[in-house]
C-alpha positions as CSV (number, residue, x, y, z in Angstrom):
1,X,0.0,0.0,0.0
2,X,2.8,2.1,0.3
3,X,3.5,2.4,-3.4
4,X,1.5,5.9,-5.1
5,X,0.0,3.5,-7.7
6,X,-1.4,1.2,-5.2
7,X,-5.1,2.9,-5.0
8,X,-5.3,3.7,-8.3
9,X,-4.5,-0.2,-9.6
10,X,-7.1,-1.2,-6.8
11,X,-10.1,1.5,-8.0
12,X,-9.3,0.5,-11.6
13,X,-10.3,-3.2,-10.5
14,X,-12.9,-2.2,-8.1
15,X,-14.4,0.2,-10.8
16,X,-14.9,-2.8,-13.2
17,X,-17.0,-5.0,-11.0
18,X,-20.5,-4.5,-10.1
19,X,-20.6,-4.9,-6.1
20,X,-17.9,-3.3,-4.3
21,X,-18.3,-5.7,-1.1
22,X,-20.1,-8.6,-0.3
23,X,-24.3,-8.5,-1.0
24,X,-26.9,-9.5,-3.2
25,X,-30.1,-8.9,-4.9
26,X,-31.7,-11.3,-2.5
27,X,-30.2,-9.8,0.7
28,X,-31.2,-6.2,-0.3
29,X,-35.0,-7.5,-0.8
30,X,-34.9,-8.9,2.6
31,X,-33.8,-5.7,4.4
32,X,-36.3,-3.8,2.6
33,X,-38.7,-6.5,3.8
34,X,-38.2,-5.6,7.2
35,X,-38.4,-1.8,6.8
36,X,-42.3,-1.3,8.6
37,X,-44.6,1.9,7.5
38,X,-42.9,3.1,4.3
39,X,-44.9,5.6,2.5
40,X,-45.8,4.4,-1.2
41,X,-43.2,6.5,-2.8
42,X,-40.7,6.8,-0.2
43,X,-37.5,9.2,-0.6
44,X,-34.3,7.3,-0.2
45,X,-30.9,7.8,0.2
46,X,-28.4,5.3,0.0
47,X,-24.9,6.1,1.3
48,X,-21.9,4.7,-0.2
49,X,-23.7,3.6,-2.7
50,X,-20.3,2.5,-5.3
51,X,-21.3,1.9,-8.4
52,X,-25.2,1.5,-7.5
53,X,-26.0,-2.6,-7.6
54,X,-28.3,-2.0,-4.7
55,X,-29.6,1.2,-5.8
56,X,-31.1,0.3,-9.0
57,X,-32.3,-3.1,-7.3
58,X,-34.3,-0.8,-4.6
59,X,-35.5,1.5,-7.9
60,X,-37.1,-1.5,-8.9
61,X,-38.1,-2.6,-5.3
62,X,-40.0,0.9,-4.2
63,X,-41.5,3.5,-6.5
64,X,-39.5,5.9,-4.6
65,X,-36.8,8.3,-5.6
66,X,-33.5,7.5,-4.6
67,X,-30.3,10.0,-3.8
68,X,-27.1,8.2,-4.1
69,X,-23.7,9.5,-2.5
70,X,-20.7,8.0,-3.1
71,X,-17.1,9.9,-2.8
72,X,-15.7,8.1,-5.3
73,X,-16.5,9.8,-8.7
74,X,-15.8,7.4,-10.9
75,X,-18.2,5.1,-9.0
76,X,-21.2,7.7,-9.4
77,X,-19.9,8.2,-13.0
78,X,-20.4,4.6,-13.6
79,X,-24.3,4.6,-11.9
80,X,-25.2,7.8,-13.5
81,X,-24.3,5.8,-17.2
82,X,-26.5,3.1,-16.0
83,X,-29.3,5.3,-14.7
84,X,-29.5,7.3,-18.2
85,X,-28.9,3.6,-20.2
86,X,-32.6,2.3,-18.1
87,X,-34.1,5.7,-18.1
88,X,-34.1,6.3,-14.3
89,X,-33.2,10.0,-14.8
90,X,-36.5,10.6,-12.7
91,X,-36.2,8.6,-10.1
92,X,-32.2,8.1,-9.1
93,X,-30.2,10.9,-8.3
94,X,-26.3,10.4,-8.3
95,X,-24.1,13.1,-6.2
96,X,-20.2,12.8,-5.2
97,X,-20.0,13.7,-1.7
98,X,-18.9,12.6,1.8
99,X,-20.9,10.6,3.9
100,X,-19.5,12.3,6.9
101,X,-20.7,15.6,5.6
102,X,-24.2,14.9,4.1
103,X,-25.9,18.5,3.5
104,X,-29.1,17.4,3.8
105,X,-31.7,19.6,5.5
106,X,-33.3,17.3,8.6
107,X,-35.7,15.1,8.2
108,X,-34.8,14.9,4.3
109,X,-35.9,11.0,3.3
110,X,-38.2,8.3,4.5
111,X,-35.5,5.3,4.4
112,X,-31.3,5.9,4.6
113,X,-29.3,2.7,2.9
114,X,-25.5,1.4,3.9
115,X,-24.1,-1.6,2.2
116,X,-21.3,-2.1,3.5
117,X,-19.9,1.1,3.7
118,X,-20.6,2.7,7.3
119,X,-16.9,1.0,8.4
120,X,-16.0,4.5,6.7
121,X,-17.1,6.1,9.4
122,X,-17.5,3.6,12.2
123,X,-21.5,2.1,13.1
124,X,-22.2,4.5,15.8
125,X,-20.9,7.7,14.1
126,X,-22.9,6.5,11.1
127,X,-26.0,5.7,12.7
128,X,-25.9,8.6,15.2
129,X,-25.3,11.5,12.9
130,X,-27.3,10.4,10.0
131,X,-30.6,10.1,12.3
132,X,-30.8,13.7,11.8
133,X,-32.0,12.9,8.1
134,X,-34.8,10.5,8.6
135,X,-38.4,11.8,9.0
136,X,-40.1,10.6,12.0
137,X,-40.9,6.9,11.9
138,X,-38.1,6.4,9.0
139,X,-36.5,3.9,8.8
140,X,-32.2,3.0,8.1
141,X,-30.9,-0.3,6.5
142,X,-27.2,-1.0,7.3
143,X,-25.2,-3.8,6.6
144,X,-22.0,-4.1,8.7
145,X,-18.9,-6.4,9.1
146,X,-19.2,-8.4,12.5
147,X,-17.9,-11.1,14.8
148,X,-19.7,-14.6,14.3
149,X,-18.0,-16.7,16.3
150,X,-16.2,-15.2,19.5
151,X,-12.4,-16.8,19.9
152,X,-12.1,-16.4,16.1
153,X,-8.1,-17.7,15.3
154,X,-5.2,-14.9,15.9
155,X,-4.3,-15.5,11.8
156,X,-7.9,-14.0,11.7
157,X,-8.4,-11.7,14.3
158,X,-4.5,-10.2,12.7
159,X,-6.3,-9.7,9.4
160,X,-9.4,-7.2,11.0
161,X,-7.0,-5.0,13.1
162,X,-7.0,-2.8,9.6
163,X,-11.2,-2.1,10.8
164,X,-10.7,-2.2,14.8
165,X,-14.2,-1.5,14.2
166,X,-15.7,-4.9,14.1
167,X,-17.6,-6.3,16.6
168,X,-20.2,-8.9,17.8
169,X,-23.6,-8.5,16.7
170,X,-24.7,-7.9,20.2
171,X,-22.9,-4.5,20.3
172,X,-24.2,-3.3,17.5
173,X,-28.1,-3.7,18.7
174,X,-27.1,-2.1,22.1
175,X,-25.9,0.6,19.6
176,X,-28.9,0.4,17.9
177,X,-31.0,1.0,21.1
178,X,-28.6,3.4,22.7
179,X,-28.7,6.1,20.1
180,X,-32.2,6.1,19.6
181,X,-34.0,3.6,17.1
182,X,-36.4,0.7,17.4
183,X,-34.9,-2.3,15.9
184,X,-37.0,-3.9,13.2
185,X,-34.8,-7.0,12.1
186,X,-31.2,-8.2,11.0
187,X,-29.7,-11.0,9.9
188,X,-26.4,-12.5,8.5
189,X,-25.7,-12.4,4.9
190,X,-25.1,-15.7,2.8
191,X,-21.9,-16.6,2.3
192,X,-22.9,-16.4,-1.0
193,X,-23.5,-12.8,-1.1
194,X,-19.2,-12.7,-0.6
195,X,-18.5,-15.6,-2.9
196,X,-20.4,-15.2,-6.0
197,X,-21.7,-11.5,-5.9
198,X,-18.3,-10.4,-4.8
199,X,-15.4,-12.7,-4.7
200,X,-16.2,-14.2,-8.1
201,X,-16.7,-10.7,-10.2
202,X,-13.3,-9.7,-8.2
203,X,-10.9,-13.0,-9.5
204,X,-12.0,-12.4,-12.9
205,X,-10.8,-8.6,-12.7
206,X,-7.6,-9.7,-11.1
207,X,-6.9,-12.5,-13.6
208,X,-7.3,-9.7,-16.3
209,X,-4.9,-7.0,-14.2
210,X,-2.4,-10.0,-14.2
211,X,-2.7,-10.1,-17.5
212,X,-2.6,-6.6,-18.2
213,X,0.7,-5.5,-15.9
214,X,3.2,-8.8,-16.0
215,X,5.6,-8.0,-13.6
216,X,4.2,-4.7,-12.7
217,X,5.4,-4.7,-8.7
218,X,2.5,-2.2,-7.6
219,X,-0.3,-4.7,-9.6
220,X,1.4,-7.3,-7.9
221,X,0.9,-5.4,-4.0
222,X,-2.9,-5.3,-5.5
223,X,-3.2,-8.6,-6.2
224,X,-1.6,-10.0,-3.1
225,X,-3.4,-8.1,-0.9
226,X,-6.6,-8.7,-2.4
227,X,-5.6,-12.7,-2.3
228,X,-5.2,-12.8,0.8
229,X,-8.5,-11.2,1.6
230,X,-10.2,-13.7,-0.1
231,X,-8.0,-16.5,1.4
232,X,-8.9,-15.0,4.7
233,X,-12.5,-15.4,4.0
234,X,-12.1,-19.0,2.9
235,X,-10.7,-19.9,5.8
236,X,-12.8,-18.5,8.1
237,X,-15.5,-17.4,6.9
238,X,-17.3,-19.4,10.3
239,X,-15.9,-16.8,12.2
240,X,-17.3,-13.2,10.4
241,X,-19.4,-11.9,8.2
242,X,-21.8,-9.0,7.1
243,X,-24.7,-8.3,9.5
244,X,-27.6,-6.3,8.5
245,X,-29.2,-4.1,10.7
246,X,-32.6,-2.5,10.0
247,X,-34.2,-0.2,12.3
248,X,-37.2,2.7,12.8
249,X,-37.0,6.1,14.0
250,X,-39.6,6.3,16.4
251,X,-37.8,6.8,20.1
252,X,-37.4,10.0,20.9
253,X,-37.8,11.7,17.4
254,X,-35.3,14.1,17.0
């Protein structure tokens, strides 16, 4: 990571796949299952959106219009091609901005979306601050790395020091409960949702970087630090995964 090209070889591959982290069509239904008292046509904004799997799949979930934030422009570039290319113009809104500095009036949308991205901020800081947005009896979707084993291995534990941030599931529902929300539902992804919706898409993009810079020693820093991710997960993938959390703003409305 220390090389200068390091981030831009891993957004060139990251760019060219169609999650950025672990989910699924499937997962983001069931979330939105659990999201009680939506109006019809809610107003939605989904956070960290990347290149915007999940929000076209709640476009065609809702009848809602959807603001998606990303900081990464070449992400928002990429959903605002596919928006125009499936005539969402109307309905999906792409903006480059910084999910730490949302400038949002209050009480701006009906549901806020994460997948996978609130580790940019940490859960608490993510849940806590964006409250301000929802409307009373909102609700926020978040999916979030955690802890599903406790004791996991020290080769495994090593690997998540780089997001001190994980924890058990429990912790995160106190934080649910602590900074205001009523918790609807959450559950643990399938493994599948980091295998074939992400892992897969990912090998095929490294194969092709391989390809593209032989003997290239910051591709090669890419590539093994993305292997060993995945070798991670295949060996204990028991021990963590991605949790989400769904919850209603109806304590204490802001």
């Amino acid at each position: 990571m220390d090389d200068p090209r390091f981030w831009d070889l891993f957004f060139e591959l990251f760019e060219n796949i169609p999650r950025q982290g672990p989910g699924s069509l499937e997962a983001t239904g069931k979330a939105l299952s659990l999201c009680q008292g939506l109006p019809d046509t809610p107003d939605i904004l989904d956070i960290g959106c990347g290149r915007g799997a999940q929000t076209l799949d709640l476009a065609g979930m809702t009848k809602g219009g959807i603001t998606a934030v990303d900081n990464h422009a070449p992400f928002v570039e990429r959903l605002a091609e596919a928006v125009r290319n499936k005539g969402l113009g109307a309905r999906i809104r792409p903006l480059v901005g910084d999910m730490t500095a949302l400038d949002f009036p209050d009480k701006s949308f009906d549901l806020i979306w994460c997948e996978g991205a609130i580790y940019n901020i940490g859960f608490d800081a993510g849940i806590s601050s964006w409250r301000r947005l929802l409307r009373p009896n909102g609700c926020m979707a978040v999916s979030e790395a955690v802890w599903l084993r406790t004791h996991a291995p020290e080769e495994c534990r090593k690997f998540w020091e780089a997001y001190p941030g994980i924890r058990d599931i429990k912790a995160n529902l106190d934080a649910i409960q602590a900074h205001g929300f009523d918790l609807l539902g959450h559950f643990t992804e399938a493994k599948e949702c980091w295998t074939e919706e992400f892992y897969a898409p990912l090998k095929e993009r490294m194969r092709l970087m391989e390809e593209k810079y032989p003997g290239d020693e910051a591709a090669g820093g890419v590539l093994k630090h993305l292997r060993h991710e995945i070798d991670m997960y295949d060996k204990y993938k028991d021990y963590y995964g991605y949790e989400f959390f769904v919850m209603k703003n109806t304590t204490n409305n802001p």
